[in-house]
C-alpha positions in Angstrom: 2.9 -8.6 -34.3 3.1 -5.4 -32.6 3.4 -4.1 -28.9 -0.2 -3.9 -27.7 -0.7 -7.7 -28.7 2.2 -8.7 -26.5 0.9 -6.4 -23.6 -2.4 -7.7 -23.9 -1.1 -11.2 -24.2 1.3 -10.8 -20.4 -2.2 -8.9 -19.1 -4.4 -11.9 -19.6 -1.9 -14.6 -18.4 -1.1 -12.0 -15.0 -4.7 -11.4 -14.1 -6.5 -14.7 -15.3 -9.0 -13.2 -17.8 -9.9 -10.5 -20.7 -12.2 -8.8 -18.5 -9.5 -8.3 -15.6 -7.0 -7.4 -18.2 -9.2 -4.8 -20.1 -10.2 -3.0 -16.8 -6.0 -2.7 -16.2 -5.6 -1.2 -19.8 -8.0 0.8 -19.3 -10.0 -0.4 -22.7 -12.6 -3.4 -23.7 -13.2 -7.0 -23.5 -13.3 -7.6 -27.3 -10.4 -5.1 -27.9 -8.3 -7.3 -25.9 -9.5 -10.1 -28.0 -9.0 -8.8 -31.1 -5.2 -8.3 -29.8 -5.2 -12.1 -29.0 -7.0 -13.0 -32.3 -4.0 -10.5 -34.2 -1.3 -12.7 -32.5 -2.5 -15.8 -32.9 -3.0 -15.3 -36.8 0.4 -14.0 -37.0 2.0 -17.0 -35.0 0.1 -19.9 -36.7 -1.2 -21.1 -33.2 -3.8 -20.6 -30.5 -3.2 -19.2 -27.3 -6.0 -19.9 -25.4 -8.4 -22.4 -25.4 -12.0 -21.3 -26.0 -13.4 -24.7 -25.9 -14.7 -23.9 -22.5 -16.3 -21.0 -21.0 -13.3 -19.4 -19.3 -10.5 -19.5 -21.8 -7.0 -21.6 -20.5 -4.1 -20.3 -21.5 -2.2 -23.3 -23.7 1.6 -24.7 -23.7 2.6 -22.5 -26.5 0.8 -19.4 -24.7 2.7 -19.8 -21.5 6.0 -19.6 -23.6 5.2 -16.6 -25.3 4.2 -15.1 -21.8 7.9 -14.9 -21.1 8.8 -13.8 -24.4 6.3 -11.2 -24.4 7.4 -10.1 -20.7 10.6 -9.7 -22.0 9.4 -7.5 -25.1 7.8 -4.9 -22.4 10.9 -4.8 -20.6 12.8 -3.8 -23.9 10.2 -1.3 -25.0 10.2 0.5 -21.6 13.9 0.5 -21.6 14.2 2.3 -24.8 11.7 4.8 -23.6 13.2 6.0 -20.3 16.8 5.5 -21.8 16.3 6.8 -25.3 13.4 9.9 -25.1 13.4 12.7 -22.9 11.5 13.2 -19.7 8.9 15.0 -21.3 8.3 12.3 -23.8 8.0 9.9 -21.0 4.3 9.1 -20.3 2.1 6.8 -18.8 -0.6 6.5 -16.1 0.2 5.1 -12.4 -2.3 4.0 -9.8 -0.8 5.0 -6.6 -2.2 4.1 -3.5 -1.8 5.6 0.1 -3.1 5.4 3.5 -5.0 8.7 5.1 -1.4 9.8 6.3 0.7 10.5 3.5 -2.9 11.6 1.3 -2.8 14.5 4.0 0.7 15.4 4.2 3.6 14.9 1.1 1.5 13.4 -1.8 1.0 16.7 -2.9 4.3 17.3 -3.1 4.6 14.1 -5.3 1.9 15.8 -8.0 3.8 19.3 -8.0 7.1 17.4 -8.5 5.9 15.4 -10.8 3.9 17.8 -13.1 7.3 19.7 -13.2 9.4 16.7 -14.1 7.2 14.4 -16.0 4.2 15.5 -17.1 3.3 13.4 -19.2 3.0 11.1 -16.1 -0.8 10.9 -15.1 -1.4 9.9 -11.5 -4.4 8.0 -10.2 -5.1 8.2 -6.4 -6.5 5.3 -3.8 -6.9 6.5 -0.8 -7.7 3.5 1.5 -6.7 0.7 4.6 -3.2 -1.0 3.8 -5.2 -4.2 3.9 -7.8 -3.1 0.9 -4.7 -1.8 -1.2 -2.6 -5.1 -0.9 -5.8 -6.8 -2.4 -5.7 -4.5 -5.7 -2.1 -4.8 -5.9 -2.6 -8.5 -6.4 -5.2 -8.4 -8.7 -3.8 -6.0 -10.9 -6.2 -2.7 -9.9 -3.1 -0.6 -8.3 0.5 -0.5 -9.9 2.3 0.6 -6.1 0.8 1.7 -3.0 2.2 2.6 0.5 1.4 -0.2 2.5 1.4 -0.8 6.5 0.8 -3.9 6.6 3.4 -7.2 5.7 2.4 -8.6 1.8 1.1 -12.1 1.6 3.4 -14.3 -0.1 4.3 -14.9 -3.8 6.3 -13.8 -6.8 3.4 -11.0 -8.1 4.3 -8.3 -5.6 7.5 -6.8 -5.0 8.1 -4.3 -2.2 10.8 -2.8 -0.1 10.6 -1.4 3.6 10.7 2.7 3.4 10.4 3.3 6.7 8.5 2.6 10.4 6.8 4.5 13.8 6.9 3.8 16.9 4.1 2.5 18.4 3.0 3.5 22.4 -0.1 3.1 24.9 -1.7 6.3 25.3 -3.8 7.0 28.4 -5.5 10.2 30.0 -4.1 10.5 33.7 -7.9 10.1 34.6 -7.3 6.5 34.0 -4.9 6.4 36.9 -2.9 3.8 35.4 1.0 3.0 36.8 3.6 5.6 36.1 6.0 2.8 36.0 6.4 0.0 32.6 3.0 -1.4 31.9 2.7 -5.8 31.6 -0.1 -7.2 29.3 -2.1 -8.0 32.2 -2.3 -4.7 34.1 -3.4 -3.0 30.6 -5.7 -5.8 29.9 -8.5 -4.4 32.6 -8.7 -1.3 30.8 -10.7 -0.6 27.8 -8.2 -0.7 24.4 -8.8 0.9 21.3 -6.9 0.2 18.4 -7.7 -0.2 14.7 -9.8 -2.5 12.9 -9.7 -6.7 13.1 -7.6 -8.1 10.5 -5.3 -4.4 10.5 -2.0 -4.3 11.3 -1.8 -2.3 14.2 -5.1 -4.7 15.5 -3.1 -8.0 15.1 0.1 -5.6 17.0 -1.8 -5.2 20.2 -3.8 -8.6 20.3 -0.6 -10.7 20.0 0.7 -8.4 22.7 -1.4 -9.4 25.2 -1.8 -12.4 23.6 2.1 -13.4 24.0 1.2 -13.2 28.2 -1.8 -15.5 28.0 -3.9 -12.3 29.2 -6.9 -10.4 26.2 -8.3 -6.9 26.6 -11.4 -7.0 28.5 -12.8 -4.7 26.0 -11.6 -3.8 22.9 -12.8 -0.8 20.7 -12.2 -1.4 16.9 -11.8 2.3 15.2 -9.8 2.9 12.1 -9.1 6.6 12.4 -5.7 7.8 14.2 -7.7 11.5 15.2 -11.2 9.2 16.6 -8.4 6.8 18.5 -6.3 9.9 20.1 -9.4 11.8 20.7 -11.1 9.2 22.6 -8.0 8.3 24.8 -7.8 12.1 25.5 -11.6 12.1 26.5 -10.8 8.9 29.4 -12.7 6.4 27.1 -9.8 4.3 26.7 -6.0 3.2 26.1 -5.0 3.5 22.5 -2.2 2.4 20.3 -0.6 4.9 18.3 2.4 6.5 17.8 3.6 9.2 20.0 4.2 11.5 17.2 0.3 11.9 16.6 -0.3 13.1 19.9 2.1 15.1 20.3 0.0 18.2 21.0 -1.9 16.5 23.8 1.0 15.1 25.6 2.6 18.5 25.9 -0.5 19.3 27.2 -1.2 16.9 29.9 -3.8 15.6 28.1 -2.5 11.8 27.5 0.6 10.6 28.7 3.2 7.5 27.2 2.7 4.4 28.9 6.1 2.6 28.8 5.2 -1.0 27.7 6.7 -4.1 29.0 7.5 -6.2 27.0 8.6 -3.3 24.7 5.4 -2.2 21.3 7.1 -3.5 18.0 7.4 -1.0 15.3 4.8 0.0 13.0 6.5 -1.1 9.6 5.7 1.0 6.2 6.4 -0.9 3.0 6.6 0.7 -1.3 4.9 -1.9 -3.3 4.5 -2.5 -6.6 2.6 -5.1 -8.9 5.1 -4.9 -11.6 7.5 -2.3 -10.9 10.0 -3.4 -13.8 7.2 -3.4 -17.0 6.9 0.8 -16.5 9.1 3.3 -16.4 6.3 5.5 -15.3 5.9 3.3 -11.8 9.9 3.5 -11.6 9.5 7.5 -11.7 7.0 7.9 -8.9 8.5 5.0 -7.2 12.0 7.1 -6.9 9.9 10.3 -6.3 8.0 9.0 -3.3 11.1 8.0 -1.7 12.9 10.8 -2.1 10.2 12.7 -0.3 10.5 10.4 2.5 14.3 10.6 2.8 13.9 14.3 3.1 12.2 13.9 6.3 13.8 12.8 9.7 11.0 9.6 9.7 7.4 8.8 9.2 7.0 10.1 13.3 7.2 13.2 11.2 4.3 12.6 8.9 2.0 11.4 11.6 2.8 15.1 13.6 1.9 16.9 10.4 -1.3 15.0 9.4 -2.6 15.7 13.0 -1.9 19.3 12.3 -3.5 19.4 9.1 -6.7 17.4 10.3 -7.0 19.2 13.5 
């Protein structure tokens, strides 16, 4: 018996097939078998029944899941606590909205290169919504999400930090100076993000709470299309101050007070199985130390504008 069988073993049982587990070690189908094969000829017993066409996972396979969890656990515990940080290795999927891809992840590969380097990072740059799905099936290790997680015991995640949200409006728009209700806004043309986003579901539930929809709502996933288009008269859009902050010194859009008050935009650190790698802990720690250096994520948004623009 040896580590890999055991890895490959927790893989299978995690993601529900060879396949899925070979594409998250990163080698193939019948290698992974051949792993499973090893183990099972070293316990005396099979793992997975193969009288079918998707194999099932048997009683005594399930209770050397938790044993072979718990062999990771050691193994990765030894390494960070027993080798040096230049022995330390591994690769990590990370994944990140547009926003922190254009401002401090490459801090994260400098400081990381210096302190780890036998850390390898992957990059998925992507919608919080398309990043919670590959956390769940195993295709990311952590991600930066903006969105809340679904339910269940796969994912764990903790909040790291949130921006304020705000209508933006051109004055050509001629909207009140004075707090803005649901269905005052609701005659003007709204652009937000996508259907099914985070910041979508924020401003439909908000007029949606007064019994009032958005006569029209444009549907754009890019925070320099949304700001640029307010600026231009085509629309109110929901962002965060902090992204405009160029254009409302200028005149060009101004803050509409809401009533009742924009919640917060929320940011979440999520990982698939943040205790099985010492690697993920590394970047995990990393990344929020980057983020506690800063006064917030309003400060993020200002310096992606800057660095699109």
């Amino acid at each position: 018996m040896n580590l890999k069988q055991f890895e490959a073993l927790y893989w299978v049982a995690r993601l529900g097939g060879f396949h899925a587990a070979a594409r998250h070690l990163k080698t193939t189908q019948p290698a992974i078998s051949a792993r499973i094969h090893g183990l099972e000829r070293s316990l005396g017993v099979e793992l997975f029944d193969r009288s079918r066409r998707n194999a099932r996972i048997t009683a005594k396979g399930r209770e050397l899941v938790a044993y072979a969890e718990q062999i990771m656990q050691l193994g990765s515990e030894i390494q960070q606590r027993v080798g040096t940080k230049h022995a330390l290795s591994g690769r990590v999927r990370l994944g990140v909205t547009s926003v922190p891809a254009a401002t401090w992840l490459p801090a994260l590969v400098r400081r990381l290169a210096q302190a780890y380097p036998g850390i390898a990072l992957e990059f998925c740059v992507d919608a919080s919504e398309s990043m919670r799905e590959r956390l769940l099936a195993g295709e990311l290790d952590m991600a930066i999400l903006s969105a809340d997680l679904p339910p269940g015991k796969k994912l764990a995640a903790e909040r790291i930090g949130r921006v304020e949200l705000a209508w933006l409006a051109a004055p050509a728009l001629a909207l009140p100076a004075g707090p803005i209700d649901p269905a005052t806004l609701a005659a003007s043309p709204i652009i937000s993000d996508a259907p099914g986003s985070q910041l979508r579901t924020i401003a439909d539930q908000w007029f949606r709470r007064a019994g009032v929809s958005a006569r029209q709502h444009h549907a754009c996933s890019s925070l320099v299309a949304r700001i640029r288009l307010a600026s231009e008269g085509m629309g109110v859009a929901l962002a965060t101050p902090a992204a405009a902050t160029r254009e409302i010194s200028e005149g060009v859009l101004r803050v509409l007070p809401a009533n009742p008050p924009l919640p917060s935009l929320e940011y979440l650190l999520a990982s698939s199985a943040p205790r099985l790698s010492p690697a993920v802990r590394v970047v995990s720690t990393l990344v929020k130390e980057l983020i506690a250096e800063r006064p917030g994520f309003q400060f993020f948004y200002s310096q992606a504008r800057s660095g699109i623009d």
